[in-house]
C-alpha positions as CSV (number, residue, x, y, z in Angstrom):
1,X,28.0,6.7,-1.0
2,X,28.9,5.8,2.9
3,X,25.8,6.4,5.0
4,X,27.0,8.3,8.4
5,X,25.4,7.0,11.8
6,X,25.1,9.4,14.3
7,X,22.8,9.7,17.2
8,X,20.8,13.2,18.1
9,X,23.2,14.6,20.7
10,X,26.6,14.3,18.6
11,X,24.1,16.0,15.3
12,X,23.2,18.6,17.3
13,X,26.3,19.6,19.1
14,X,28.4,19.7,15.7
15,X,25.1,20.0,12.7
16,X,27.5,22.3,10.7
17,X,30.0,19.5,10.1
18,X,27.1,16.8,9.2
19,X,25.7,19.3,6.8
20,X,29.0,20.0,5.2
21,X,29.3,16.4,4.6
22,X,25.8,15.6,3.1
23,X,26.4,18.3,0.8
24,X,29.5,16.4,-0.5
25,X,26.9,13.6,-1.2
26,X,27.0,11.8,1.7
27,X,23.6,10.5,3.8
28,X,23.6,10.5,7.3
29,X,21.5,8.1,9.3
30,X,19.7,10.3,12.5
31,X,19.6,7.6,15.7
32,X,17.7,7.9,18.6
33,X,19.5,5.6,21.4
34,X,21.1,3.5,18.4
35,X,17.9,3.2,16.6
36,X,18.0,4.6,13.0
37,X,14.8,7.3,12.7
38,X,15.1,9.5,9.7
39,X,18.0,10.0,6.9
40,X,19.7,12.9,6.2
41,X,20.8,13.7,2.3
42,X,21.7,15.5,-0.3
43,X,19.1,16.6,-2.7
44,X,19.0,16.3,-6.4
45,X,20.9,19.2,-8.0
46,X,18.9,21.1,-10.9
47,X,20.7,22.2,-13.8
48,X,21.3,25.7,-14.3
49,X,20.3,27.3,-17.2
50,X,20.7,30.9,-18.4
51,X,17.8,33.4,-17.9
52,X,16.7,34.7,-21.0
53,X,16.6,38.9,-21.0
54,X,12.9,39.9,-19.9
55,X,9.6,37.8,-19.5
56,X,7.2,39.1,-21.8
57,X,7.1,36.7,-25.0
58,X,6.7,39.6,-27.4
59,X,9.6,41.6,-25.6
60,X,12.7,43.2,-27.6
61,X,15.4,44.7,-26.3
62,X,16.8,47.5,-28.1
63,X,20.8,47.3,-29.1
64,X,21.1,50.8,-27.1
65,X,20.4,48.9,-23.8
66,X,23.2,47.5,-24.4
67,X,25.6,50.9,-24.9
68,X,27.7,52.7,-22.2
69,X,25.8,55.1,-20.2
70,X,25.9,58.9,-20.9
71,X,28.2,60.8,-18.7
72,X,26.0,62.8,-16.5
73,X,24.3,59.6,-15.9
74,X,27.4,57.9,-14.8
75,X,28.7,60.9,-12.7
76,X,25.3,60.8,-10.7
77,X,25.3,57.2,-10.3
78,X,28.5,58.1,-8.6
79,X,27.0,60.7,-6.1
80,X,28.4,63.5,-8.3
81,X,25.2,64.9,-10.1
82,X,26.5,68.2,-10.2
83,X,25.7,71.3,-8.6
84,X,22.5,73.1,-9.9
């Protein structure tokens, strides 16, 4: 990809717009007075995978977990538990 020079001054006074740009894949060489010092880039993506429900190995989760909440339940949930 095309490798951005830019010297400390104009990366600090617009860093926002460098950064969007090295997170489209793009490096950006940092200068000092025209001399190239450190690189700028993106970092390798890691793939996203799906959590799994719970931690424990030996953990089951009961098909009820998955059914709609009792009534009273969802009314206080919605700041309406009732009046005593």
């Amino acid at each position: 990809m095309y490798m951005i020079r830019v010297n400390i001054a104009e990366a600090r006074a617009d860093l926002a717009r460098y950064l969007a740009r090295v997170e489209r894949g793009e490096t950006v060489l940092l200068c000092r007075r025209n001399v190239p010092i450190a690189e700028i880039r993106p970092l390798p993506s890691t793939p996203v995978r799906e959590r799994p429900i719970g931690i424990d190995r030996g953990m089951k989760v009961p098909a009820s977990f998955f059914e709609p909440l009792p009534e009273p339940v969802l009314r206080a949930f919605q700041g309406d538990a009732g009046e005593p």
